[in-house]
C-alpha positions in Angstrom: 85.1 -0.6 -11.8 83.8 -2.4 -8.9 83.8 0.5 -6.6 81.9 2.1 -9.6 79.5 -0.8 -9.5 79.1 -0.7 -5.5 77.8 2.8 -5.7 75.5 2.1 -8.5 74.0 -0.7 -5.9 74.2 2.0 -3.1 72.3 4.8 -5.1 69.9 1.9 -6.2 69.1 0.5 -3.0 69.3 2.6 0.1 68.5 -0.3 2.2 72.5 -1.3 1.5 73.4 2.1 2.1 71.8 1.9 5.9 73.8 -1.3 6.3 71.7 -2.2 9.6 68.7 -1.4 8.0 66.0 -0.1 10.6 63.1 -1.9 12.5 61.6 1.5 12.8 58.1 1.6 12.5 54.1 -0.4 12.2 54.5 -3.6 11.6 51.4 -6.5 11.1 52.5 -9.2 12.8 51.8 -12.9 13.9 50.8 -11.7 16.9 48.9 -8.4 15.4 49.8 -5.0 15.7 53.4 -4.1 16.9 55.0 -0.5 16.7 58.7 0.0 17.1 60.9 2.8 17.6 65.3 2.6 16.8 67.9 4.8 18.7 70.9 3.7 17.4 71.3 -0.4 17.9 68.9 -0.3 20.6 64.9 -0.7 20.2 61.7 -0.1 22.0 58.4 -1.0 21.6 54.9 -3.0 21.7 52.4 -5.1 20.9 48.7 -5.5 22.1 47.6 -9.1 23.5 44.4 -9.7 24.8 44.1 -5.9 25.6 47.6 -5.6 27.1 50.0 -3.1 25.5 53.4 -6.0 26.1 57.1 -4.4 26.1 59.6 -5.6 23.4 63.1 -4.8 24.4 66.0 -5.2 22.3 69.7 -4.8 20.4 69.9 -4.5 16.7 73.0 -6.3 15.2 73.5 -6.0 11.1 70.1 -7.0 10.5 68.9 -9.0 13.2 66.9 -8.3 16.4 67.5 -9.7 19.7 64.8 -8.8 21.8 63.0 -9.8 24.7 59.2 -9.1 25.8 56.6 -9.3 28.4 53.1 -10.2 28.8 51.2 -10.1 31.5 51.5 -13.9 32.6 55.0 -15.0 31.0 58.4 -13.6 29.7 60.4 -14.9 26.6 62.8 -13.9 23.7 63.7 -14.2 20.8 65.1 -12.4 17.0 63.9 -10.6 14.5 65.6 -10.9 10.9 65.2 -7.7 8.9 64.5 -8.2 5.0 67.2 -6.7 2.4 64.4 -4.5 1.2 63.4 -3.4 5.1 59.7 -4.2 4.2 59.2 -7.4 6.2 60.8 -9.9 9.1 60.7 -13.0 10.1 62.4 -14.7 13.8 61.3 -17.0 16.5 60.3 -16.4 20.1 60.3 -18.8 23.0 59.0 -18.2 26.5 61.5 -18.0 29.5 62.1 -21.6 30.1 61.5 -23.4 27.0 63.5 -24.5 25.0 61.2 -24.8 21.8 60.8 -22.1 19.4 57.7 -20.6 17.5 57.5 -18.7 14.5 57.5 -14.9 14.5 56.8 -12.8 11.0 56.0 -9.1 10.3 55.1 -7.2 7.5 55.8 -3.1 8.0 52.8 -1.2 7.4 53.4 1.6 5.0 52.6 5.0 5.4 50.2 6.3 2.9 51.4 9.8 1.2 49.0 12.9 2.5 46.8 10.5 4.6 45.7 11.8 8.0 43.7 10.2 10.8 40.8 11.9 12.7 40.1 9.8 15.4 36.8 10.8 17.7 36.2 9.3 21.3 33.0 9.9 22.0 30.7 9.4 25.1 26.8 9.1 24.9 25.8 12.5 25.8 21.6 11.0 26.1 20.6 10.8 29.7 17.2 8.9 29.1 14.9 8.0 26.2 13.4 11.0 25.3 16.1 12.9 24.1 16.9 11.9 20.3 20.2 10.6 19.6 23.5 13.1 18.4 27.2 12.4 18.1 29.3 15.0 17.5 31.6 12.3 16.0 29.1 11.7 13.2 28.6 15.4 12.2 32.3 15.4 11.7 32.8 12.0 9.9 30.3 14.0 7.5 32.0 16.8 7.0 35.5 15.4 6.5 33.6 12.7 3.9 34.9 14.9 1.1 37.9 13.9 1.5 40.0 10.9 0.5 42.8 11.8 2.6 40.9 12.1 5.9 40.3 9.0 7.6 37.5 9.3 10.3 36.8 6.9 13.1 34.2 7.3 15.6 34.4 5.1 18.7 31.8 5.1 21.7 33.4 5.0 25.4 31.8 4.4 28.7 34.3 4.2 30.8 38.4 4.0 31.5 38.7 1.3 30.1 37.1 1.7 26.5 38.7 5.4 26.6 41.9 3.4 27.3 41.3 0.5 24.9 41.1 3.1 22.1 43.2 5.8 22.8 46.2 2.7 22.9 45.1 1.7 19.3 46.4 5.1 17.7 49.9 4.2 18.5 49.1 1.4 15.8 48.5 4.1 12.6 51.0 4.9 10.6 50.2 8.2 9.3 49.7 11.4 12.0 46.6 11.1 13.9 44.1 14.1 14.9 42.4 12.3 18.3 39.3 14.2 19.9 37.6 13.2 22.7 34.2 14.5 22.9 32.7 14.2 26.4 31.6 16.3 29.6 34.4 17.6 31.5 35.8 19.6 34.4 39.0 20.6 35.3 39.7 17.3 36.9 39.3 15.6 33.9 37.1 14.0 31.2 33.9 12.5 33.0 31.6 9.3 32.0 28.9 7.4 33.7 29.4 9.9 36.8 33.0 9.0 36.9 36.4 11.5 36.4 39.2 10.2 34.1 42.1 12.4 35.2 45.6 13.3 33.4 47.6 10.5 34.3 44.9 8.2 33.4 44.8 9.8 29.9 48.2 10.1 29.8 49.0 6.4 30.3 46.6 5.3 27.2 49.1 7.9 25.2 52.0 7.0 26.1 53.0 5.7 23.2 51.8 7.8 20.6 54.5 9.4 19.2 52.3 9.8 16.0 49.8 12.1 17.6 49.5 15.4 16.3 46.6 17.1 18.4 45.0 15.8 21.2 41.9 18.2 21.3 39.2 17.9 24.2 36.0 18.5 23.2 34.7 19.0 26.5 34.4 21.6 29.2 36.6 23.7 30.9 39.7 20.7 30.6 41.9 23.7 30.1 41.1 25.9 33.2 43.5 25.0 35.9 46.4 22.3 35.0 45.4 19.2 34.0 46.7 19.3 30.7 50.3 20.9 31.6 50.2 17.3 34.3 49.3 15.5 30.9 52.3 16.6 29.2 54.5 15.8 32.1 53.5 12.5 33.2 54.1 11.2 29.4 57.6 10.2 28.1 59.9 12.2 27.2 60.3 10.8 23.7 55.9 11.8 22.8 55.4 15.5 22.9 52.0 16.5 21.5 50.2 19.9 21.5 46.7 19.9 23.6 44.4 22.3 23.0 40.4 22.2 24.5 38.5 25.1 26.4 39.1 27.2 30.1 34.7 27.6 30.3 31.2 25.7 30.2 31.8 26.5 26.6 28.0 26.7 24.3 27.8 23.6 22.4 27.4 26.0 19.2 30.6 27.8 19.4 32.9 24.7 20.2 30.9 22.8 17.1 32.3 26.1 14.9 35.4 26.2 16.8 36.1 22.6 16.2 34.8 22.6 12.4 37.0 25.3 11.7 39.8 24.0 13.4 40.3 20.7 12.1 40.0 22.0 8.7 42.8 24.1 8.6 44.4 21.1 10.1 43.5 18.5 8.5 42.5 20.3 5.3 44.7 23.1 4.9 48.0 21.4 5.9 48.5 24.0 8.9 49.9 23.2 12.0 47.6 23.3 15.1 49.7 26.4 16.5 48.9 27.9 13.0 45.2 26.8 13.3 44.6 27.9 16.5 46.3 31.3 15.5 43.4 31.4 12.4 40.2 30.3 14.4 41.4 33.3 16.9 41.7 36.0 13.3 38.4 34.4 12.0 35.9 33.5 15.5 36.9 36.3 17.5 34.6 34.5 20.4 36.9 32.2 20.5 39.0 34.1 23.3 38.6 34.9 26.8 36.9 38.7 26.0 33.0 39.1 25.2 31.9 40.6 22.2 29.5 43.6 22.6 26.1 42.6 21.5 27.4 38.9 20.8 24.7 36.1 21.8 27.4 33.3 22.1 29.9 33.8 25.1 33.8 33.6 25.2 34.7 29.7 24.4 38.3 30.2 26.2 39.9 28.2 23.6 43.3 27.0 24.3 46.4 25.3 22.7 49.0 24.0 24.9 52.6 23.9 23.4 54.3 21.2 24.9 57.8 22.6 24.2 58.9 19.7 26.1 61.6 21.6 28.3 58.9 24.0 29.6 56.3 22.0 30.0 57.8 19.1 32.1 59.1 21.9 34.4 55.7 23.1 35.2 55.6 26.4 32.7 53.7 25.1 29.2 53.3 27.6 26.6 49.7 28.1 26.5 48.3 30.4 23.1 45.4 31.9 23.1 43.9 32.4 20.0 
């Protein structure tokens, strides 16, 4: 009878059946956003303080965290105590050296069923005050406006550090994210105010984001040499995200159909961006690297770069062509 009873309370509650429970996961915090990842007993993660992504290090036992973390200007520890349900914690932290403790409390951030982020970075493409204003960012929270399930955000960057400060915050979503950045570009990288962001720059602000599921440059000729395939190998191991963006000076036209296209059968259509890219390939022909006889938009070059993480970090991406 009582083993009869335990399973009814196992089958009931699968939070007994994990036993450790998992601190997995987005979590609202005391100290705002923190995202967590669990191999085993042992967890990784972090937290954003005055602009600084801050480690949190630590060993799960039953259902309590022992961690410790950084900031830039002082160390600490402290203990996280997992809820029976898994939906919320509560612990102290103390910095190295003291000996008082401060409260510490998280509520987990629930996925939302179907939702999916579009997230566009978006330089001022304007060089004076003649030309009218345009954001590619606002023709596509637009489009995606019919909706519910797409989220859109548009964010303006000027520099490193604002493509830096945003690109971090998608590590804080908790559905899978779409991230564009919509810019000049060059082989060497993204470029803003007359300055180059390379790879590892790029790279850095993703490290993190294991929720990404495109990283799509809407800029020019980003895919030409082999700054993306350095992307995909100065990230960790654990984040593998397909990149996909164009090898020419592509016509602000075709990318704009391209892109439109794209992200619908995405973000629409439920199709992977391997499947997507294979579609805008069957339906914009221009898309590719051949020109079309009597065509008046040129070959875009579209790419997608596969990270198939083995290949890639040893120099040899699998790079589809549509």
């Amino acid at each position: 009878m009582k083993k009869s009873l335990l399973l009814i309370l196992l089958l009931a509650c699968p939070s007994l059946a994990r036993g450790q429970g998992s601190f997995a996961g987005t979590w609202d915090t005391s100290f705002g956003r923190m995202t967590l990842t669990q191999e085993g007993k042992k967890v990784r993660g972090h937290y954003e303080m005055e602009g600084n992504r801050c480690p949190i290090n630590g060993t799960v036992e039953k259902n309590r965290l022992t961690f410790t973390y950084e900031e830039p200007d002082v160390k600490g520890e402290g203990w996280f105590e997992l809820s029976a349900d898994g939906k919320s914690f509560s612990g102290k932290w103390r910095e190295k050296g003291r000996s008082a403790w401060a409260d510490w409390k998280g509520q987990r951030v629930e996925p939302v069923a179907g939702r999916v982020w579009l997230v566009v970075l978006e330089a001022n493409w304007e060089n004076d005050l003649s030309e009218q204003e345009y954001a590619f960012g606002a023709m596509l929270r637009a489009f995606f406006a019919r909706s519910a399930k797409v989220q859109v955000r548009h964010r303006i960057f000027t520099d490193v550090a604002s493509l830096t400060k945003w690109s971090k915050e998608v590590a804080y979503l908790a559905e899978p994210v779409v991230l564009v950045v919509a810019t000049h570009g060059s082989p060497q990288g993204v470029t803003v105010g007359g300055k180059t962001i390379g790879a590892r720059a790029i790279a850095d602000a993703l490290r993190h984001c294991d929720n990404l599921k495109l990283l799509h440059f809407s800029a020019c000729q980003l895919m030409k040499d082999k700054l993306a395939a350095e992307m995909v190998r100065s990230l960790d191991k654990r984040v593998a995200f397909p990149i996909s963006g164009y090898t020419t000076t592509v016509d602000w036209a075709a990318s704009a159909i391209i892109e439109f296209t794209y992200f619908d059968m995405i973000l629409l259509r439920g199709m992977t961006p391997s499947a997507a890219a294979e579609q805008v390939g069957k339906l914009l022909p221009f898309s590719g690297d051949k020109p079309i006889p009597g065509a008046a938009i040129p070959p875009a070059g579209f790419r997608l770069l596969l990270p198939e993480t083995d290949a890639a970090r040893a120099g040899s991406p699998a790079a589809k062509r549509p």
